[in-house]
MDTraj code that builds the backbone (N, CA, C; nanometers):
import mdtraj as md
import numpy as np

residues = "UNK UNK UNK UNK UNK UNK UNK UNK UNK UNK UNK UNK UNK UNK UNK UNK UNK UNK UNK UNK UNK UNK UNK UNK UNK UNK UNK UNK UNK UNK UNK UNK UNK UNK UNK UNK UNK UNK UNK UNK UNK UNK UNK UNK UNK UNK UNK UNK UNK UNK UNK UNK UNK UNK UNK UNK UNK UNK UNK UNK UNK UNK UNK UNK UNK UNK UNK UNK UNK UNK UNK UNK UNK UNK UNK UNK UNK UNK UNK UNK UNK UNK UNK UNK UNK UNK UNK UNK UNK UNK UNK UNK UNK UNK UNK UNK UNK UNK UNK UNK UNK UNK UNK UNK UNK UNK UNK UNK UNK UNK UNK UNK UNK UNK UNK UNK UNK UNK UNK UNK UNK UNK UNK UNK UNK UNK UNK UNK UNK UNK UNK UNK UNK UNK UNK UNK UNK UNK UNK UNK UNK UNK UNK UNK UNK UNK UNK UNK UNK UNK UNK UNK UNK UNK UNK UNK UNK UNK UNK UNK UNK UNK UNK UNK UNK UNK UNK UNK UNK UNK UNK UNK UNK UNK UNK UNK UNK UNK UNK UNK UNK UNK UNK UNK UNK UNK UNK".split()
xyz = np.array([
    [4.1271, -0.2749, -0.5161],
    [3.9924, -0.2459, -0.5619],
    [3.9616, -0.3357, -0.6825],
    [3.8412, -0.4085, -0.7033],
    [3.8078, -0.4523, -0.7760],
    [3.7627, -0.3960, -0.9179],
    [3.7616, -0.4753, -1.0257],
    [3.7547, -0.3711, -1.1358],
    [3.5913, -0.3512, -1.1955],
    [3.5344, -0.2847, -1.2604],
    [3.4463, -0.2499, -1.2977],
    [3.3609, -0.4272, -1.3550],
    [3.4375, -0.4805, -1.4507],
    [3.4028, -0.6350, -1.4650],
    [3.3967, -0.7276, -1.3650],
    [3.4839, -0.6940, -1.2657],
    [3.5155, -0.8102, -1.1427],
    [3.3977, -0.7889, -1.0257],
    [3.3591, -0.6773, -1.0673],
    [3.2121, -0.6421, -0.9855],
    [3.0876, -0.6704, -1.0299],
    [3.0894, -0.6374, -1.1395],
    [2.9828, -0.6656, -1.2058],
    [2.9515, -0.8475, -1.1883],
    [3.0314, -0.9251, -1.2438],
    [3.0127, -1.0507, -1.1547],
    [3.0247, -1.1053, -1.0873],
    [3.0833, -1.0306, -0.9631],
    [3.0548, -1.0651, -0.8148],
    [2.8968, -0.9900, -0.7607],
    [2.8685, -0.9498, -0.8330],
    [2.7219, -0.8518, -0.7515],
    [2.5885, -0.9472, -0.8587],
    [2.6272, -0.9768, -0.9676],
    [2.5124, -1.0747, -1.0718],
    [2.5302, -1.2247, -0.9386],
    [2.6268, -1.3018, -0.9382],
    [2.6661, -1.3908, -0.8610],
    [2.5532, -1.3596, -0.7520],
    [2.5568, -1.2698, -0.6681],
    [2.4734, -1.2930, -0.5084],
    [2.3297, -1.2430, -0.5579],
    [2.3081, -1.1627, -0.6757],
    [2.1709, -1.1596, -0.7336],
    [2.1146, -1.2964, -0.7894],
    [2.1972, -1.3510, -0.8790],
    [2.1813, -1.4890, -0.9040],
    [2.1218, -1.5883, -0.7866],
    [2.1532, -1.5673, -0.6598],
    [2.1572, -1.6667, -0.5695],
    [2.1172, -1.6088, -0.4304],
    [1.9628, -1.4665, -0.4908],
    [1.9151, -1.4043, -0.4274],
    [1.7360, -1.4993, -0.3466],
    [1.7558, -1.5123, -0.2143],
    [1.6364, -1.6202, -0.2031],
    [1.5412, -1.5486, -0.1981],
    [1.3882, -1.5612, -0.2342],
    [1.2771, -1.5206, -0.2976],
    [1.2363, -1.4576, -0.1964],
    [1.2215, -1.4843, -0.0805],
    [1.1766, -1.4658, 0.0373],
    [1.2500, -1.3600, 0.1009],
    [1.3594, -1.3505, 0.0847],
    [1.4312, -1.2815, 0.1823],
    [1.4510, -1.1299, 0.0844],
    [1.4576, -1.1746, -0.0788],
    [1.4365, -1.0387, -0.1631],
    [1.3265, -0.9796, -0.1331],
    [1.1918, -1.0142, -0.1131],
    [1.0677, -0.9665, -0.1133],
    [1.0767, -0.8460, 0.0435],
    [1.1284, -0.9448, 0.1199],
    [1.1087, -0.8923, 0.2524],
    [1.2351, -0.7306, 0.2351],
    [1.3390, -0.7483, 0.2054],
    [1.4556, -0.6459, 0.1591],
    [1.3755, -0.5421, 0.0580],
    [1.2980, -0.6179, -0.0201],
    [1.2240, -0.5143, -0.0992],
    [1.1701, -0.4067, -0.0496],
    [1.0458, -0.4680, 0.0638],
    [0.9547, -0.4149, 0.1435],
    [1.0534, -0.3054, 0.2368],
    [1.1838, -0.2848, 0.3031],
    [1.2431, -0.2156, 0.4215],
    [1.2876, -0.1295, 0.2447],
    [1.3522, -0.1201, 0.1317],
    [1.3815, -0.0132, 0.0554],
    [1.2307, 0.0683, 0.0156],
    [1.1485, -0.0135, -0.0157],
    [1.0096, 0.0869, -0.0323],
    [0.9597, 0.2025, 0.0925],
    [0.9790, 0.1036, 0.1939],
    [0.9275, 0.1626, 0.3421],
    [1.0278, 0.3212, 0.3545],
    [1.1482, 0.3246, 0.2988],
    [1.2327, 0.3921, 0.3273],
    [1.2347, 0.5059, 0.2361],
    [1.1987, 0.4506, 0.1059],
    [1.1772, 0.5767, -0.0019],
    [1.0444, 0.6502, 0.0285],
    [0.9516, 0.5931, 0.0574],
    [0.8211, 0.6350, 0.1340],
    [0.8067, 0.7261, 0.1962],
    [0.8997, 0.7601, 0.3104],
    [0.9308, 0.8128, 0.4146],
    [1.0336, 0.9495, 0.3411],
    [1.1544, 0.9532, 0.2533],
    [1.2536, 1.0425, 0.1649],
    [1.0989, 1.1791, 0.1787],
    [1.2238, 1.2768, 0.2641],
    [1.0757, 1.4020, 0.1925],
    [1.1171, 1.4312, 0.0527],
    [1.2114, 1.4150, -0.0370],
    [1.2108, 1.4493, -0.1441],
    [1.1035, 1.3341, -0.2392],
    [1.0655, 1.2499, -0.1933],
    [0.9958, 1.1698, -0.2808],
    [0.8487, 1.2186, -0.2173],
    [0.8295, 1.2382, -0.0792],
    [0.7017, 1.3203, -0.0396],
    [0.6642, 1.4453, -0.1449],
    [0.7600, 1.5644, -0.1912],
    [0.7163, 1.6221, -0.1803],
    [0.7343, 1.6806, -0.3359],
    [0.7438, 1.4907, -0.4290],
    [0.7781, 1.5409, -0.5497],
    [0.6295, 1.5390, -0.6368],
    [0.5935, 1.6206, -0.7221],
    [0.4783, 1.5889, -0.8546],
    [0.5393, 1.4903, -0.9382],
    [0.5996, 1.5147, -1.0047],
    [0.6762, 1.4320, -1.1153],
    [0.7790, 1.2924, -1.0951],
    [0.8053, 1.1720, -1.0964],
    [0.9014, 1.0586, -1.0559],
    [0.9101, 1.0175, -1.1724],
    [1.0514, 0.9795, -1.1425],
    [1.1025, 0.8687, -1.2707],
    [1.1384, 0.7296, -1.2363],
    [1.0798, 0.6016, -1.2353],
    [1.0935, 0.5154, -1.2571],
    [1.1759, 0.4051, -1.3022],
    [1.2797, 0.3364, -1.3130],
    [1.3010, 0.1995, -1.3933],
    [1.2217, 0.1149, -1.3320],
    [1.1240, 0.0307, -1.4313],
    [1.1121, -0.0753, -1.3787],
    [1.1843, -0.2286, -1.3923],
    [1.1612, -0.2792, -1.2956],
    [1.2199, -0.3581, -1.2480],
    [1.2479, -0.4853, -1.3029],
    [1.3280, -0.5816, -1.3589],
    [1.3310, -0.7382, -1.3826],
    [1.4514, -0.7867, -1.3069],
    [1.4207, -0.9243, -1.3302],
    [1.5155, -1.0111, -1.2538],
    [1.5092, -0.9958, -1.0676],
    [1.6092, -0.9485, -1.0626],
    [1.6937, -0.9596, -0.9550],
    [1.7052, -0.8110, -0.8648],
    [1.6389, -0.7381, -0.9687],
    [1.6771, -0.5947, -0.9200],
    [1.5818, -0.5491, -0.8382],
    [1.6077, -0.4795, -0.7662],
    [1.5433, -0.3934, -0.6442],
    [1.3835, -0.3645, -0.7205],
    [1.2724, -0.4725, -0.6724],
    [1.1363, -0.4145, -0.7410],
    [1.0795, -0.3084, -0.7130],
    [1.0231, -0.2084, -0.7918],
    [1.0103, -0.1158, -0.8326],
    [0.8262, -0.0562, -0.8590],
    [0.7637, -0.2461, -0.8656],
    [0.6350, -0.2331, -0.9099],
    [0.5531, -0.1976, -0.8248],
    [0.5688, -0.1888, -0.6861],
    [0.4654, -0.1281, -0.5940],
    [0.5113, 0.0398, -0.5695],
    [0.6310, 0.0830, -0.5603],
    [0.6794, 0.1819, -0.5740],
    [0.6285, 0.2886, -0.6795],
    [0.6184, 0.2134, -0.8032],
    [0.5484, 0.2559, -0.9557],
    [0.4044, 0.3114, -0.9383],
    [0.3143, 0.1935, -0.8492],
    [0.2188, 0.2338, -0.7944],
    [0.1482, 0.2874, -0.7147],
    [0.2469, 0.2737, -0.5829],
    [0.2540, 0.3411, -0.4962],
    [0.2011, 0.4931, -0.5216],
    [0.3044, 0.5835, -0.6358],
    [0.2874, 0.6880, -0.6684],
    [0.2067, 0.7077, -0.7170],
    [0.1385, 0.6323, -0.8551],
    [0.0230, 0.6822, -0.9083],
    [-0.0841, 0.6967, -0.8140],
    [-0.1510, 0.6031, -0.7047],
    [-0.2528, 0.6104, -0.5995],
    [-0.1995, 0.7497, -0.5313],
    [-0.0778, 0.7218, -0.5082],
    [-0.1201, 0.9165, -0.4324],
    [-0.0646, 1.0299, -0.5148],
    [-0.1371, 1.0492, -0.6806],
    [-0.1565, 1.1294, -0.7260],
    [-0.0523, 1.1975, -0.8292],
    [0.0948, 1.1450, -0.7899],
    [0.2470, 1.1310, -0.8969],
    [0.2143, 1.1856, -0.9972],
    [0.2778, 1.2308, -1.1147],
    [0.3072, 1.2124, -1.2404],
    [0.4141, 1.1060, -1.2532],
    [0.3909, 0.9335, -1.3158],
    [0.4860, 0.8427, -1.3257],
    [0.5430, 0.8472, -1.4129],
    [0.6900, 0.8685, -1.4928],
    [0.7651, 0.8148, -1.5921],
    [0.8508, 0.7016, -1.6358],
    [0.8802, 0.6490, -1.7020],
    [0.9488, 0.5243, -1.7280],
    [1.0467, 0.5180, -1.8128],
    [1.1658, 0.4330, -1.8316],
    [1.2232, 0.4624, -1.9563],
    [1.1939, 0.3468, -2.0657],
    [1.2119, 0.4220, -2.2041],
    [1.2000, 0.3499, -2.2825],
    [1.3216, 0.3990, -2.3646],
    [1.3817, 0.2430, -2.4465],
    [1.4991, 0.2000, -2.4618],
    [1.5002, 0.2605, -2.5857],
    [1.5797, 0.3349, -2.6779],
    [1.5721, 0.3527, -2.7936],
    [1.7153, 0.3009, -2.8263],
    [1.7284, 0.2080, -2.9082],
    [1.8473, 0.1234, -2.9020],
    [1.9214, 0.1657, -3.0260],
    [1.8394, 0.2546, -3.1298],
    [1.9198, 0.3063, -3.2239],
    [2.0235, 0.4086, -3.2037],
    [1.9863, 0.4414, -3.0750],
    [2.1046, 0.5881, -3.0479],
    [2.1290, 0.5765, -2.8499],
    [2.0875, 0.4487, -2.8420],
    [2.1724, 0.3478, -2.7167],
    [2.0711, 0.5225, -2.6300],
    [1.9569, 0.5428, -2.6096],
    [1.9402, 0.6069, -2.5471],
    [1.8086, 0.6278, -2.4670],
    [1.7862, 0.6753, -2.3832],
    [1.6048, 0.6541, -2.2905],
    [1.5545, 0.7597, -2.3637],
    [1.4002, 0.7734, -2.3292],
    [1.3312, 0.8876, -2.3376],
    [1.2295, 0.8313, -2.1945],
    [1.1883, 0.9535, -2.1209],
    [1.0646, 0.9236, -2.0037],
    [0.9682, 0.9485, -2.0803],
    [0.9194, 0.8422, -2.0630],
    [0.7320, 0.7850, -2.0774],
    [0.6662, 0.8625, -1.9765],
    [0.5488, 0.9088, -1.9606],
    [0.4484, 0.8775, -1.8213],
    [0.3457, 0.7920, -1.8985],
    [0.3362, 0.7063, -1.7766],
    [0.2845, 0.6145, -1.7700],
    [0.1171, 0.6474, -1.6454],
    [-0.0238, 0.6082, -1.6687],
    [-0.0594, 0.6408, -1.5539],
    [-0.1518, 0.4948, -1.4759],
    [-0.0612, 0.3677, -1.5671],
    [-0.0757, 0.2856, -1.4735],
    [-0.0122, 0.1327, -1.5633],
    [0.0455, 0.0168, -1.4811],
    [0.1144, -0.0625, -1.5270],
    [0.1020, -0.1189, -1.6371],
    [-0.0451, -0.1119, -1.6958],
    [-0.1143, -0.1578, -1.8324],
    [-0.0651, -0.0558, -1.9451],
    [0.0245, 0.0355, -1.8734],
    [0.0621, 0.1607, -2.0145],
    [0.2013, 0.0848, -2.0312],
    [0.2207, -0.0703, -1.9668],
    [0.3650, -0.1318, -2.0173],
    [0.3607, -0.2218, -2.1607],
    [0.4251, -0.2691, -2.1855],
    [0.4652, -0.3651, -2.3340],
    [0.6223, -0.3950, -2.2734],
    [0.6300, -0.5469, -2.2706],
    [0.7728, -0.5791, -2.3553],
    [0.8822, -0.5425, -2.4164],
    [0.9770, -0.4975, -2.4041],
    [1.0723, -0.3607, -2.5048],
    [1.1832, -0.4704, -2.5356],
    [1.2495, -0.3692, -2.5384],
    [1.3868, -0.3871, -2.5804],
    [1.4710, -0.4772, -2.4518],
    [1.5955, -0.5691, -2.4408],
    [1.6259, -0.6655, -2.3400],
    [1.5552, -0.7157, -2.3074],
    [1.3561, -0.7366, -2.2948],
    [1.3043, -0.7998, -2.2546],
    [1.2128, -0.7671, -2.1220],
    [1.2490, -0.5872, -2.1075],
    [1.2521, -0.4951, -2.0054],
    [1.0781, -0.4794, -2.0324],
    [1.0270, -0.4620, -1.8946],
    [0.8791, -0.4148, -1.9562],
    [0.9060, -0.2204, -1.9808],
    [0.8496, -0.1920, -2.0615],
    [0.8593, -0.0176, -2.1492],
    [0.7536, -0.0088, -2.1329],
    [0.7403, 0.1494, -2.1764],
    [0.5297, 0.2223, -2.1700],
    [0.5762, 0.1821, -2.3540],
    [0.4496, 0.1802, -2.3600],
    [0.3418, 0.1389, -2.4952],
    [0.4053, 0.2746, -2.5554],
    [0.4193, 0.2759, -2.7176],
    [0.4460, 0.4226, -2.7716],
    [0.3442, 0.4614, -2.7378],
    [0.1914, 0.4561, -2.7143],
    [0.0976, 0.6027, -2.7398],
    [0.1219, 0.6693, -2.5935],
    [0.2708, 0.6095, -2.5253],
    [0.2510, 0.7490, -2.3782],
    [0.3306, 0.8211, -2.4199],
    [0.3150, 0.9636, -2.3302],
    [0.3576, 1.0947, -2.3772],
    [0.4893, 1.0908, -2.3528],
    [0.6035, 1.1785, -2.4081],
    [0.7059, 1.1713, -2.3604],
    [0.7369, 1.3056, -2.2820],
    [0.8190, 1.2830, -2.1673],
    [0.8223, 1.3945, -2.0553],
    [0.9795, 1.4583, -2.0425],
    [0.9943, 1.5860, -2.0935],
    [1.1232, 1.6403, -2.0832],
    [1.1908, 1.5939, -1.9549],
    [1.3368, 1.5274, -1.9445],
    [1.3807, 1.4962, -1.8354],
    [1.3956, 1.6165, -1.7261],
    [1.3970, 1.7235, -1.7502],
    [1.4426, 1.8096, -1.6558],
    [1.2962, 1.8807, -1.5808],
    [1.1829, 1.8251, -1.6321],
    [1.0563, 1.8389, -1.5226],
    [1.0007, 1.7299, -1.4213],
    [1.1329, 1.6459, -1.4402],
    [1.1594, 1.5273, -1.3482],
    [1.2061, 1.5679, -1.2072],
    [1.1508, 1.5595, -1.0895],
    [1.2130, 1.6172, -0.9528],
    [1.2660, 1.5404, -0.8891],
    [1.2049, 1.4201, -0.9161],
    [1.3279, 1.2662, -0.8420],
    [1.3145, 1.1336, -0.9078],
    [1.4403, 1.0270, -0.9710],
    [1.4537, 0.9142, -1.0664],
    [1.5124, 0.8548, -0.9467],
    [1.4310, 0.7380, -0.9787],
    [1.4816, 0.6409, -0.9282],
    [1.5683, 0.4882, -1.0248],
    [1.6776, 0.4833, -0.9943],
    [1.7978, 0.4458, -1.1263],
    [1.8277, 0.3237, -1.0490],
    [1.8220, 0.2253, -1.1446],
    [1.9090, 0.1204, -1.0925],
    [2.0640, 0.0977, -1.0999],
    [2.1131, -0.0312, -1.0376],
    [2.2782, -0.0271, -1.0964],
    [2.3193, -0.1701, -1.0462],
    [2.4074, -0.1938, -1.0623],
    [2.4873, -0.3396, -1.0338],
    [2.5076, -0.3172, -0.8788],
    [2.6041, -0.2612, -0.8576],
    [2.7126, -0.1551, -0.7338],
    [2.7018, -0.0481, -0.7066],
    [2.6814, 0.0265, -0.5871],
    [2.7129, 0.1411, -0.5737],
    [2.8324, 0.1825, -0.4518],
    [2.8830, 0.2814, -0.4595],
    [2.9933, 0.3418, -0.3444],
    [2.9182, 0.3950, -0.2629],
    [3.0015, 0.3553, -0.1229],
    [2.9412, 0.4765, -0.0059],
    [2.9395, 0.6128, -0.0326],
    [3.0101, 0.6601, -0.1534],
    [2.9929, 0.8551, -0.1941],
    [2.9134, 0.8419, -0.2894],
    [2.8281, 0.7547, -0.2963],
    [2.7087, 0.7803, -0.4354],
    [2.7682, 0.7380, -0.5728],
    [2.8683, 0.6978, -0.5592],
    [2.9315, 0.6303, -0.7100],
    [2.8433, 0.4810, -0.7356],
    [2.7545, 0.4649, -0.8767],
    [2.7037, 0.4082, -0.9578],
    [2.7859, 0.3325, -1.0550],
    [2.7542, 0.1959, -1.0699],
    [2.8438, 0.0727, -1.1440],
    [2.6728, 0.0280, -1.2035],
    [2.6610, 0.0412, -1.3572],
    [2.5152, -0.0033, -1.3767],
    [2.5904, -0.1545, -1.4814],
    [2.4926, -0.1584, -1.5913],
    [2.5273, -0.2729, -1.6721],
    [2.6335, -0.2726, -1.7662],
    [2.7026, -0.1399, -1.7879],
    [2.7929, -0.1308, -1.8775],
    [2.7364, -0.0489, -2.0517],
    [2.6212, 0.0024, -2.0305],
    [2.6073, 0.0275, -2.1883],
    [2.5820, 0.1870, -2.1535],
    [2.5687, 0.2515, -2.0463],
    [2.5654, 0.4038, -2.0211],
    [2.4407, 0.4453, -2.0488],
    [2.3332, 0.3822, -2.0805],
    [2.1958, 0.4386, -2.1319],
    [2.1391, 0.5234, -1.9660],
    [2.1269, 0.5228, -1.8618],
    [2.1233, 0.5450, -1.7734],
    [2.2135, 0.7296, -1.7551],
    [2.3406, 0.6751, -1.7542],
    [2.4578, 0.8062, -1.7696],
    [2.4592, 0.9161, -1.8682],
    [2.4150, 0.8311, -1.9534],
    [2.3490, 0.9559, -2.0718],
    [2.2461, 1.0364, -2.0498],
    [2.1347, 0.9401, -1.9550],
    [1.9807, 1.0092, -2.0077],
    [1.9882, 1.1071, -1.8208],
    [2.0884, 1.0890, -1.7695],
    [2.0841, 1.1428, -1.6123],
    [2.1612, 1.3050, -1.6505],
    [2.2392, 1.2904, -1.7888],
    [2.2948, 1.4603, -1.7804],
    [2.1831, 1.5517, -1.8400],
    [2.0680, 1.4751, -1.8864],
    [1.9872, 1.5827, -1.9016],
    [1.8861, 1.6200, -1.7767],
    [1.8872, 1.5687, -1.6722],
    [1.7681, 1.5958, -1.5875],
    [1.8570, 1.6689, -1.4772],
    [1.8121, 1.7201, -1.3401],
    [1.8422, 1.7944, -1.2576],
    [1.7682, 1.7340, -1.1541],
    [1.6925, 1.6702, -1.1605],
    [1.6180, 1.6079, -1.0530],
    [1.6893, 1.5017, -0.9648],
    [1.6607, 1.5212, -0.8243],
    [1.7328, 1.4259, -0.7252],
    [1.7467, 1.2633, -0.7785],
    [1.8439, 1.2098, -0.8065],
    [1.8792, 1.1135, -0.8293],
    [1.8814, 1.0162, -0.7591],
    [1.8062, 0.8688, -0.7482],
    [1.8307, 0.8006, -0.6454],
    [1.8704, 0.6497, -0.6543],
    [1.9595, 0.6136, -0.5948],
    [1.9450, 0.4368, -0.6141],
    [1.9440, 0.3585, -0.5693],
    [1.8366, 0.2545, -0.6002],
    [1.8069, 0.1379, -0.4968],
    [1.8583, 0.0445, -0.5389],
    [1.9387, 0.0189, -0.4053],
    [2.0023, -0.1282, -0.3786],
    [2.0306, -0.2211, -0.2306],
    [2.0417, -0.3723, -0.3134],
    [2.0694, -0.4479, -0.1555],
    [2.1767, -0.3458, -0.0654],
    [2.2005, -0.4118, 0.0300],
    [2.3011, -0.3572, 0.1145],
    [2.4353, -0.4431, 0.0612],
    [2.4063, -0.5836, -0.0055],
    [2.5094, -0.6252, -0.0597],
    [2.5735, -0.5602, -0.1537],
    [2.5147, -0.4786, -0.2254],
    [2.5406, -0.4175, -0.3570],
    [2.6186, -0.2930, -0.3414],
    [2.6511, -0.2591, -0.2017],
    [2.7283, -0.1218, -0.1653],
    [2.8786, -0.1500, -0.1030],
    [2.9279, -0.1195, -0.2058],
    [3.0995, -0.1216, -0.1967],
    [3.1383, 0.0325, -0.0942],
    [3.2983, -0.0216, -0.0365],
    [3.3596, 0.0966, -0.0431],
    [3.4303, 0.2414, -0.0832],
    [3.4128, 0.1719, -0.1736],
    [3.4351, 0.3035, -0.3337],
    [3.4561, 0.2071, -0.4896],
    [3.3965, 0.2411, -0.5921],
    [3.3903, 0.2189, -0.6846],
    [3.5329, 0.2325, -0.7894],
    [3.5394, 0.1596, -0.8534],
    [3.6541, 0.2613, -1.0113],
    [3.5366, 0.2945, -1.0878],
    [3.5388, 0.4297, -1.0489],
    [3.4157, 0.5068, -1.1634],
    [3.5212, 0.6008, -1.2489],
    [3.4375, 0.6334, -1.3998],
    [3.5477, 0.6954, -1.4723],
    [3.4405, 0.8553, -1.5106],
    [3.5173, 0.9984, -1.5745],
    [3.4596, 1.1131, -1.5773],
    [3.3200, 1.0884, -1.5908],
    [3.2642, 1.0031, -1.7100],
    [3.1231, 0.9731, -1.7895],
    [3.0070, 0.9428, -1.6912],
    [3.0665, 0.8592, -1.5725],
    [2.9940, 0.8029, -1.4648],
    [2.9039, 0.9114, -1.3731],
    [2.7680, 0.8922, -1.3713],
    [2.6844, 0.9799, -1.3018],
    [2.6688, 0.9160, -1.1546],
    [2.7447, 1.0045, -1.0666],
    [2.7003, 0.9533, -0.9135],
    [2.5452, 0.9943, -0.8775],
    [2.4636, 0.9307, -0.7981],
    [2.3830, 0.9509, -0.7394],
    [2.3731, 1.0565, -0.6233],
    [2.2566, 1.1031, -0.5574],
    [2.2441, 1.2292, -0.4862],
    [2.2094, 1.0995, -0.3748],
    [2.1568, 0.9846, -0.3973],
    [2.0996, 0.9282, -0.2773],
    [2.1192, 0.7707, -0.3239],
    [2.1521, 0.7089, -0.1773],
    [2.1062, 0.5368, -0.1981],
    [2.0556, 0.4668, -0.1405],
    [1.9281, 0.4140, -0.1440],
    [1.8456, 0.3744, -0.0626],
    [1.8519, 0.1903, -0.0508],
    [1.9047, 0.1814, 0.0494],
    [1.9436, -0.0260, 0.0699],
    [1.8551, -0.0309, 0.1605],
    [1.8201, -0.1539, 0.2139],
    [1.7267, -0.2567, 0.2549],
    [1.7830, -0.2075, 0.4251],
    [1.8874, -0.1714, 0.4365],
    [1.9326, -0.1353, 0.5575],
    [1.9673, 0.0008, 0.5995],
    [2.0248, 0.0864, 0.5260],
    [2.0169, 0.2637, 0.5675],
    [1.9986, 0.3371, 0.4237],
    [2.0196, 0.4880, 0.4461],
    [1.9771, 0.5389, 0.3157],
    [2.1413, 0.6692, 0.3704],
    [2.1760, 0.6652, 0.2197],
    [2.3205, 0.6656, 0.1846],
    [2.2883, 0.8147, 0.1482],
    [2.3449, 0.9836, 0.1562],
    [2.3089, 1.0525, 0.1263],
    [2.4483, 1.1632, 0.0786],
    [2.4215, 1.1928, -0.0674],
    [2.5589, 1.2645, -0.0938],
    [2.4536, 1.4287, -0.1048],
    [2.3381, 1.4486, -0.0920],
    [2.3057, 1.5852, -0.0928],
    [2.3603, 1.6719, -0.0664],
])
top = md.Topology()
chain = top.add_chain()
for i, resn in enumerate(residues, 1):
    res = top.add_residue(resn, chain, resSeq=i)
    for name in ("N", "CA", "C"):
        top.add_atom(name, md.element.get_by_symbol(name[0]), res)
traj = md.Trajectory(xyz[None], top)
């Protein structure tokens, strides 16, 4: 098994050298698929990362929800205590620039107790076929997931799904993983 580092840049590597065309189109079969999740049908409230680089985009998804009526949240980085808080956001212009370079909601959005959250959608580097999560290494994610209760979900390539992870106690598995090719379910 590969180690937590040895993954992390083997999975940046095929993001790195992800073709534009063929991400967009992979994009489009993970949206189509969360679309369809009755837990994302039949949620009021979503949580959000949005998206840079390389990672599974997020921005029609973001919107997606607000047009049919969502409560959207987002995280914003509070880097003094390495930790999120959910924003709602009630449309992409409630973003700013943050912290890494990540687009964040603007301070004047409200902040939303994590646990009136019914489904997050989380990014990560790697994930395991049992819902085990490999994100960037700083836990802001793992931290801000023991306060919510809401279905957990994560989108990724199909490249990005290992056979099992080295995950350690701290590590928050996912309830769901939604790839460009099936949707992964530890419910």
């Amino acid at each position: 098994m590969l180690s937590k580092s040895e993954l992390r840049t083997t999975v940046k590597e095929k993001m790195k050298n992800l073709d534009y065309s063929k991400k967009s189109i992979m994009d489009e079969k993970i949206r189509n698929n969360v679309y369809k999740l009755p837990e994302y049908m039949d949620a009021e409230i979503i949580f959000s990362y949005v998206s840079k680089e390389k990672e599974v985009d997020t921005v029609d998804l973001i919107n997606h929800a607000i047009n049919n009526g969502k409560k959207v949240c987002v995280p914003l980085t509070k880097k003094e205590d390495n930790s999120l808080e959910a924003r709602r956001i009630d449309t992409l212009n409630d973003l700013k620039t943050g912290n890494f370079s990540i687009l964040e909601p603007k301070d004047c959005t409200k902040i939303l107790d994590p646990k009136e959250i019914e489904i997050l959608f989380i990014p990560g580097l790697a994930f395991g076929t049992r819902c085990e999560r490999l994100g960037r290494g700083g836990g802001y994610f793992d931290r801000f997931l023991l306060q919510s209760t809401g279905i957990k979900v994560g989108l990724a390539y199909e490249f990005q799904i290992f056979e099992s992870l080295p995950i350690q106690k701290h590590d928050i598995k996912m309830d769901i993983i939604i790839t460009d090719e099936r949707i992964i379910s530890h419910v």
